[in-house]
C-alpha positions in Angstrom: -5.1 -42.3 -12.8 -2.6 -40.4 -10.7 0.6 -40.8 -12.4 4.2 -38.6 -11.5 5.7 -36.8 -14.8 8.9 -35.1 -14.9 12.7 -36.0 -14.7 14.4 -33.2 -12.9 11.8 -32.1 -10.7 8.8 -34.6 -10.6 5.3 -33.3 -9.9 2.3 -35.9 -8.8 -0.9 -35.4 -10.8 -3.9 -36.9 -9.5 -7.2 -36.6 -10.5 -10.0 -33.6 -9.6 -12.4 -36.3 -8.0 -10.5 -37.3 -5.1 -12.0 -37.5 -1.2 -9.3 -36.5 1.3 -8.6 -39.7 2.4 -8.4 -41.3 -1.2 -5.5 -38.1 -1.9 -4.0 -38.6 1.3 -2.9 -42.2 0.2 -2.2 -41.0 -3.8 -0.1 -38.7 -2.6 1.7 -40.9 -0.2 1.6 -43.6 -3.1 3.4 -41.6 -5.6 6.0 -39.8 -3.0 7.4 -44.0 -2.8 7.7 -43.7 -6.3 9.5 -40.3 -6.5 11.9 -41.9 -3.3 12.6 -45.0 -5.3 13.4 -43.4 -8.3 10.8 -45.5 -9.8 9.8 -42.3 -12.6 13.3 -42.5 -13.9 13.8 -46.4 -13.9 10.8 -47.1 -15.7 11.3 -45.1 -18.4 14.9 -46.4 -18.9 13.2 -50.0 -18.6 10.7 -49.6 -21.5 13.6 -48.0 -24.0 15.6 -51.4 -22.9 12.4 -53.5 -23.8 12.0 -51.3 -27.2 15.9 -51.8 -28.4 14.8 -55.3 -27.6 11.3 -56.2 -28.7 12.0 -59.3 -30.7 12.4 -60.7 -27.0 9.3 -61.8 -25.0 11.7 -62.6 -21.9 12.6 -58.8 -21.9 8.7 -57.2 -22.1 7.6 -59.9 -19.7 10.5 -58.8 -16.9 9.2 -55.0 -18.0 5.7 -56.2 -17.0 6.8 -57.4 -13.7 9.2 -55.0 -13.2 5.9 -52.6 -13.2 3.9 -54.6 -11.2 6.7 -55.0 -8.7 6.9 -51.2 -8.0 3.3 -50.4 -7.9 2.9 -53.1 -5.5 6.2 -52.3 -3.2 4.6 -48.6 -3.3 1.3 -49.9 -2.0 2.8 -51.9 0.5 5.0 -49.4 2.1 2.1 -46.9 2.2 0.4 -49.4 4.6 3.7 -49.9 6.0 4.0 -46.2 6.9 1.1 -45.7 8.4 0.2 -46.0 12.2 -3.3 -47.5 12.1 -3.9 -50.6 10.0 -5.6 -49.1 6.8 -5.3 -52.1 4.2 -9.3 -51.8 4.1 -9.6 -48.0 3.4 -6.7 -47.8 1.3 -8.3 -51.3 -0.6 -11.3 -49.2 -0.9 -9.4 -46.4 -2.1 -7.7 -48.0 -4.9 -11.2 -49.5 -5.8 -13.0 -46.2 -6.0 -10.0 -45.0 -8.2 -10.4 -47.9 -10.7 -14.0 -47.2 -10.4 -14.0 -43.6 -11.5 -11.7 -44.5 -14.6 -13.7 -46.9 -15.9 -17.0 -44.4 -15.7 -15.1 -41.8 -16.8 -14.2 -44.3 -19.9 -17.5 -45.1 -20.2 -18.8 -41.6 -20.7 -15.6 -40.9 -23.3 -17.1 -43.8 -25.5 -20.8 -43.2 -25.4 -21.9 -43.2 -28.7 -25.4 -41.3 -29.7 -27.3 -42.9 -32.1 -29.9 -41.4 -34.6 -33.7 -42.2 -33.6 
């Protein structure tokens, strides 16, 4: 999963399986996130929701708070681009998910003696 790490200068990490399309919207995906401040916030969020976590209210505003940003970051992707892409960048997000769960898969194979 791409994912952006670092608090002073934040780097994007994306996987090595990417088609240039599919990086072309990662990258434009996590740059939101970086503009937002969203790698800072979130972080700050989740030690908020640990000093509280005798409070469900708190981790279920963390949850949405998370699902909040990555959906205003796919949003404004679509919103930035010319064309209207919601089905390639649909597809993208798709293929993504698809990879990580084979790439799970293979993790937890287990070989078993004949």
């Amino acid at each position: 999963t791409p994912f952006v790490l670092g608090f002073v200068c934040p780097k994007i990490y994306v996987p090595i399986v990417l088609g240039e399309k599919e990086l072309e919207y990662v990258v434009a995906h996590e740059r939101i996130h970086i503009k937002r401040l969203d790698y800072l916030i979130k972080p700050f969020a989740f030690l908020v929701a640990c000093t509280h976590w005798f409070n469900p209210i708190v981790w279920v505003s963390y949850a949405l708070m998370a699902r909040d940003m990555e959906l205003l970051a796919d949003e404004s992707v679509m919103k930035l681009s010319d064309v209207d892409i919601r089905g390639s960048y649909s597809n993208s997000l798709l293929a993504l998910s698809a990879n990580n769960w084979k790439r799970h898969m293979k993790i937890c194979q287990i070989k078993v003696p004949s």
